[in-house]
N, C-alpha and C positions, 0 to 999 in steps of 0.2 A: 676834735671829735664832734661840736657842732656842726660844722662846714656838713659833715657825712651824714650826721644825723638829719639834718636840713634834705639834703639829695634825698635820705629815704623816704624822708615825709612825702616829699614831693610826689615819687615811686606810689608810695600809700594811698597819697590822694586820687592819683590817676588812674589807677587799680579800682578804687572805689567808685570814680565816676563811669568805667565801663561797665560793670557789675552791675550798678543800682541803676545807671541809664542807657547800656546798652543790649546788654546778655539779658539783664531782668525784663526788659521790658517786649527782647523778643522772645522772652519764655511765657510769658502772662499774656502779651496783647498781639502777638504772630503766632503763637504756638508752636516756636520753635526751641526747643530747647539744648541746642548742641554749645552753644555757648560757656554757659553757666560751670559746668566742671572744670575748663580748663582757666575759666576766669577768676572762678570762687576761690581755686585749690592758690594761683598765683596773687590775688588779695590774699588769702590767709596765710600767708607765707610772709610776705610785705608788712600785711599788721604785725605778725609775730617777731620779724626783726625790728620794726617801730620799736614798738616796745619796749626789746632789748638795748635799742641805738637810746633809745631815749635814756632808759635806766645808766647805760654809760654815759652817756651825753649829760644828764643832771647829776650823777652821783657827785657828794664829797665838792660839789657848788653850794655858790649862797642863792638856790631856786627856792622859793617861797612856799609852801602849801598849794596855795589857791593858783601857783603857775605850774607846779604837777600837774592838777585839777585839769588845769585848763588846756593842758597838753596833751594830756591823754582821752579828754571829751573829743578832743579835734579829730581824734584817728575814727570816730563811731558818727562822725557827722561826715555828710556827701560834702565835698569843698570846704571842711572845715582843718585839714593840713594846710591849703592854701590860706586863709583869710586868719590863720595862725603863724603862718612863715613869716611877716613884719614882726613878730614878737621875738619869735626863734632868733632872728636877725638882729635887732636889737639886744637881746641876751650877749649874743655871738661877741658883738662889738664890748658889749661889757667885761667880758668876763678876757676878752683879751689882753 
């Protein structure tokens, strides 16, 4: 269940970075805002399975408080799935 969990982050992350540095930035600073629906609606979809991946992916493990914490801050930060996937991976290896 890691392994997938991991793929979704990834999905999450990259959603996030068109959204906050692409769509958004031609809605604000082009005035174009045709992006943003079909971006936000596909982000929020990816977060909401995150989520879910995660909540299967940690359940009924020995994951720590402050490594929920830290798991779930990542999905609300731009690149912060990525520069949390070494952890994820590590978990991964452990728990194997």
């Amino acid at each position: 269940m890691f392994k997938l969990f991991r793929r979704i982050a990834f999905i999450e992350g990259i959603t996030t970075v068109l959204l906050f540095f692409v769509a958004m930035p031609l809605k604000y600073i082009g005035g174009n805002p045709v992006l943003v629906p079909p971006v936000g609606m596909i982000h929020g979809i990816a977060f909401l399975t995150y989520i879910v991946a995660m909540l299967a992916a940690f359940r009924g493990r020995d994951i720590k408080p402050n490594e929920w914490m830290r798991t779930i801050l990542a999905s609300f930060i731009p690149l912060g799935t990525f520069i949390n996937d070494p952890f994820l991976k590590r978990k991964e290896q452990e728990l194997a």
